[in-house]
C-alpha positions in Angstrom: 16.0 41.7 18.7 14.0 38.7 19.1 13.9 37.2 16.2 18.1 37.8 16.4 18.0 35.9 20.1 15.9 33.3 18.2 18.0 32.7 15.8 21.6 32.4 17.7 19.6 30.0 20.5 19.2 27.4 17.2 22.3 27.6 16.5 23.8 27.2 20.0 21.2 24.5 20.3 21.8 22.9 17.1 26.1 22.7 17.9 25.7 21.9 21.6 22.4 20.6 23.0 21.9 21.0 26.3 24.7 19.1 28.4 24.0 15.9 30.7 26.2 17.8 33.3 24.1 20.6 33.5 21.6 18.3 33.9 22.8 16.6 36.5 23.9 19.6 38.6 20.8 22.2 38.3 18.2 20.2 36.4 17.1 21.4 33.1 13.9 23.6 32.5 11.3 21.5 31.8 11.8 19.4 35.2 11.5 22.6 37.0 8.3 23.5 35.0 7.2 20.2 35.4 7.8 20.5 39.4 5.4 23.5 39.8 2.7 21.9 37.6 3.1 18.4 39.6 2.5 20.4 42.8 -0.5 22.6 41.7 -1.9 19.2 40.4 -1.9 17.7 43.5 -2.9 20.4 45.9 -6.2 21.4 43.8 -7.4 18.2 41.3 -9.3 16.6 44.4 -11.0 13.6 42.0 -14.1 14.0 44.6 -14.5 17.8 43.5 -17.3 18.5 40.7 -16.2 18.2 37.2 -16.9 22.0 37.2 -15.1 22.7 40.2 -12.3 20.8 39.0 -11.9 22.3 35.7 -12.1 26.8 37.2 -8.9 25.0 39.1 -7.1 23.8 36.1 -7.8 26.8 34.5 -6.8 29.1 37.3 -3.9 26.6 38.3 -3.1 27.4 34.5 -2.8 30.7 34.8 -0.7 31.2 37.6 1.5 28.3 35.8 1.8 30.9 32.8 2.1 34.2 35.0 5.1 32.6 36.9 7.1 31.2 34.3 6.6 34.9 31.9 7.5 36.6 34.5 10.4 35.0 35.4 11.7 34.9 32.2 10.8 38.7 31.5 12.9 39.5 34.2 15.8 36.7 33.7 15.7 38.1 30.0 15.7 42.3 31.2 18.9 41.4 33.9 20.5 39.5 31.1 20.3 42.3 28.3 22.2 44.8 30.5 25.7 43.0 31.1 28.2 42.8 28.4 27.2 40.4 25.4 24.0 40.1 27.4 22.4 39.3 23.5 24.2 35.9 23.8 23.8 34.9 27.3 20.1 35.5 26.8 20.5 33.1 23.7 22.4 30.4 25.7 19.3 30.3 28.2 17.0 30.7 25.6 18.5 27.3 23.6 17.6 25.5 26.5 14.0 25.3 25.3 14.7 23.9 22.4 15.6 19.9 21.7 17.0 19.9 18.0 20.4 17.9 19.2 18.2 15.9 22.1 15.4 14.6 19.7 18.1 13.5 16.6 19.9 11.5 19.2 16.6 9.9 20.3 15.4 9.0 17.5 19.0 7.6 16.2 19.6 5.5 18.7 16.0 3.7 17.9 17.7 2.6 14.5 21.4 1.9 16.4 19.3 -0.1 18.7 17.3 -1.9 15.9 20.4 -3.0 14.0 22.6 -3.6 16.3 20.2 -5.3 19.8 17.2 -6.1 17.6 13.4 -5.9 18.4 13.9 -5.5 22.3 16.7 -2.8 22.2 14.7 -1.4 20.1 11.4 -1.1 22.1 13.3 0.2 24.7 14.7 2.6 22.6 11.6 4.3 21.7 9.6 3.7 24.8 12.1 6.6 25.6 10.3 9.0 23.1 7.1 7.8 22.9 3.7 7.2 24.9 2.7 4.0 23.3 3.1 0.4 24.7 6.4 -0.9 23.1 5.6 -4.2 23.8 2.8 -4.4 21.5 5.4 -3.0 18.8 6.8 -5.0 16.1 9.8 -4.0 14.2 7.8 -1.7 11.3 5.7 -0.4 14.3 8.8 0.8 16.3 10.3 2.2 13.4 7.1 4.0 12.3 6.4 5.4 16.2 10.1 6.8 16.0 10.0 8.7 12.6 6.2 9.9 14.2 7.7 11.1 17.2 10.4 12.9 15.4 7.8 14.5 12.7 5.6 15.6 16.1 8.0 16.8 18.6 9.9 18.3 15.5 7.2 21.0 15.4 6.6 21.0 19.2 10.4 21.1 20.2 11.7 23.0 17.6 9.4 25.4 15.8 7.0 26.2 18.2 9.7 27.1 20.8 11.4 28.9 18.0 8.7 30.8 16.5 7.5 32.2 20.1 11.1 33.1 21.4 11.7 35.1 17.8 7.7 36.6 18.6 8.0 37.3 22.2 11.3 36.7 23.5 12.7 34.9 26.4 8.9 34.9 28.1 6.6 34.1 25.1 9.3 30.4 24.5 9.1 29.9 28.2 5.3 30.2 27.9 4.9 27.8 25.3 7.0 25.1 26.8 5.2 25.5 30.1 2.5 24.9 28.0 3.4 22.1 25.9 4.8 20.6 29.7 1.5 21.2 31.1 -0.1 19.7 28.0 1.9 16.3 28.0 1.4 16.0 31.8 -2.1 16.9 32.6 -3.7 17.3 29.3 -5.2 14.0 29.1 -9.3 13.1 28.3 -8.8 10.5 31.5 -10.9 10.6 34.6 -8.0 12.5 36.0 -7.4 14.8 33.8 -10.1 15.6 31.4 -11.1 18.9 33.5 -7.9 19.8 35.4 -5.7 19.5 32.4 -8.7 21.1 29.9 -7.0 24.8 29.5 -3.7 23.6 29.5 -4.7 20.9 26.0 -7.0 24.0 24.3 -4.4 26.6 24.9 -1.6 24.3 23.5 -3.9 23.2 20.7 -4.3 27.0 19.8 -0.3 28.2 20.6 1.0 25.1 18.2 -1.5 25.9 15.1 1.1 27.9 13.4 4.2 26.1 14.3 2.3 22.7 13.0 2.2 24.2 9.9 5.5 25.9 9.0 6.5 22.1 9.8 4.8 20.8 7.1 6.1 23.5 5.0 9.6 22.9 6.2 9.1 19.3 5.7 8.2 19.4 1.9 10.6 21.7 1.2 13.5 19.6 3.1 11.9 16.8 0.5 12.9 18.5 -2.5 16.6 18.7 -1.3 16.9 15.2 0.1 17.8 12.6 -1.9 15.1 10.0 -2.3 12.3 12.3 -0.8 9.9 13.4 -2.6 7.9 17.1 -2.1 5.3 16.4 -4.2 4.1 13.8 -2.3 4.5 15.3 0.9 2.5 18.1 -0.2 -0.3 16.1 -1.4 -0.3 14.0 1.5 -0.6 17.4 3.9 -3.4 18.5 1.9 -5.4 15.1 2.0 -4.3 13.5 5.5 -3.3 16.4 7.6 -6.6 17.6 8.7 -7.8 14.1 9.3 -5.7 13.5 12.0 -7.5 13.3 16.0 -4.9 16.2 16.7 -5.3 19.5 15.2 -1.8 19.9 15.1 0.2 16.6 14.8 -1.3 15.7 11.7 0.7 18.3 9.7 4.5 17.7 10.1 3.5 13.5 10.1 1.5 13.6 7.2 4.6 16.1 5.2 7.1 13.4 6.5 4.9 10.2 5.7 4.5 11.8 2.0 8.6 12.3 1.5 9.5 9.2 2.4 6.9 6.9 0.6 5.3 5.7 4.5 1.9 5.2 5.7 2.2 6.5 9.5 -0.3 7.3 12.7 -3.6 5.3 11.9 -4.7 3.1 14.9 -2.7 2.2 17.9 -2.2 0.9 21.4 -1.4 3.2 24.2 -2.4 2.3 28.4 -3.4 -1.4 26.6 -6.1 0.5 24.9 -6.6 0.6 20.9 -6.8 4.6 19.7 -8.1 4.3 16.3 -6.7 7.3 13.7 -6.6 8.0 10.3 -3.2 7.0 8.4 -0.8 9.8 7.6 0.7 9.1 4.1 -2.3 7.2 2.8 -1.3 4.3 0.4 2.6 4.4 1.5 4.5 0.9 3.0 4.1 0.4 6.3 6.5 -1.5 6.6 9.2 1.2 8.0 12.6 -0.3 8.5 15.7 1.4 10.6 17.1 2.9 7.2 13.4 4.7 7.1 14.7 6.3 10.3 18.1 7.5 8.7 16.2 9.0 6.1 13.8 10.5 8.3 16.7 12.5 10.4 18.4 13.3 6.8 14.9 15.0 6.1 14.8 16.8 9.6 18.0 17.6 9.5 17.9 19.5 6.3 14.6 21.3 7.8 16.1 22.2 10.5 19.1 24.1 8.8 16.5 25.7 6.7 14.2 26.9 9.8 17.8 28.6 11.0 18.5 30.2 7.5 14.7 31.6 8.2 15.5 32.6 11.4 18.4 34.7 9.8 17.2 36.0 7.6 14.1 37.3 9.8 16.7 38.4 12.0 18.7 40.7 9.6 15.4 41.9 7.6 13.8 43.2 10.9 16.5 44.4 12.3 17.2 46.5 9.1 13.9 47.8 8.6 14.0 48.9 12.5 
């Protein structure tokens, strides 16, 4: 059943999105996630607290993050199952942890901005997706950190939510986007963070291995079906750049997306006015990324993301028939 509650959450997601009104009136969530983990954060990462000290609280503050949000969405899930069509309302919550529609608008209206507002519109547009400082972006570098952040968040928006819903259910994709939450807010090697937020980076490090992956898969064999992609390079480029990246994970879908489209992306670059150095995904492509690289990026996603839902089906029908 899980893999079936996977399954029709994509494809609610994929049609619908999650609406700006809903928003508005009850929040969405990831702020509500977001709230608890702000208010642990500040009530027990006391900076003048050992580094050990510091680091038992993440990890217990961690914890109780995870055991909240499961159980939660165990029960949400159990109370959902037992009313009529129960199956699809626990699939309408469910899409809500997903960001297929969200992230293809973001990253489109980086190239609407580029073409149509220029360089500033279109630093604006992508400080909206990205952590990096847009003003030290020219036009390649804002087109190159916007087919990135799609590549990334592609496998930690979509596949990894996905995959854990059609695993565990309601409670296993709620646990890996309080994770991936917790990650992007505390997980950080600053003097702030680097033992509060330690459990919170391993744990999503380890949860987003096999997601990462299918990605790259998904990626290469989008390639084959878009035009002007190419999967034999995006598989060669996974096999030689992918584990070079500083993230375990990221690496994987960028490097599969740098390969189809002919790009060279990651490799050094600014973020809190510092310079991260980083191997390129895509060794040898243009850097030079324009707004139409963009189009052709979303074409690409787009096409992986109709096959990750065929998956899903099929998953779902397979297990359900062998059950």
């Amino acid at each position: 059943m899980a893999f079936t509650l996977a399954f029709i959450a994509l494809v609610i997601e994929r049609l619908v999105g999650y609406p700006q009104w809903l928003v508005e009136r009850i929040g969405h969530p990831v702020i509500w996630i977001g709230n608890l983990i702000s208010r642990l954060e500040g009530r027990f990462n006391t900076l003048s607290e050992s580094f050990k000290t510091r680091r038992r609280n993440g990890l217990i503050c961690f914890v109780l993050l995870l055991a909240i949000s499961i159980a939660l969405a165990a029960a949400l899930e159990g109370v959902l199952l037992w009313l009529p069509l129960g199956l699809i309302l626990a699939a309408i919550v469910s899409s809500s942890l997903l960001a297929q529609k969200s992230l293809e608008d973001h990253v489109r209206a980086v190239a609407d901005a580029l073409e149509t507002g220029g360089l500033e519109a279109g630093r604006k547009a992508v400080s909206m997706i990205v952590g990096r400082d847009p003003d030290q972006l020219d036009e390649a570098g804002v087109c190159r950190a916007a087919i990135e952040s799609l590549a990334e968040n592609f496998s930690d928006g979509i596949t990894a939510p996905a995959l854990w819903l059609g695993l565990l259910g309601l409670a296993g994709g709620t646990a890996y986007k309080a994770t991936n939450t917790a990650d992007s807010m505390i997980g950080h090697k600053n003097e702030r963070y680097h033992a509060y937020g330690w459990a919170a980076a391993r744990f999503d490090d380890l949860i987003n291995l096999p997601a990462s992956r299918l990605t790259a898969l998904l990626f290469t064999a989008a390639a084959w079906a878009t035009p002007g992609a190419s999967h034999q390079d995006a598989w060669a480029a996974v096999r030689r750049d992918a584990a070079k990246h500083k993230s375990p994970n990221a690496g994987w879908p960028e490097a599969a997306m740098a390969g189809a489209l002919g790009l060279a992306l990651a490799g050094p670059r600014v973020y809190g006015g510092e310079l991260v150095g980083d191997h390129f995904m895509g060794e040898g492509g243009r850097r030079e990324a324009t707004a139409a690289d963009i189009r052709r990026a979303l074409t690409l996603a787009r096409t992986a993301d109709l096959l990750l839902i065929a998956l899903f089906g099929v998953l779902a029908v397979t297990i359900s028939a062998l059950t």
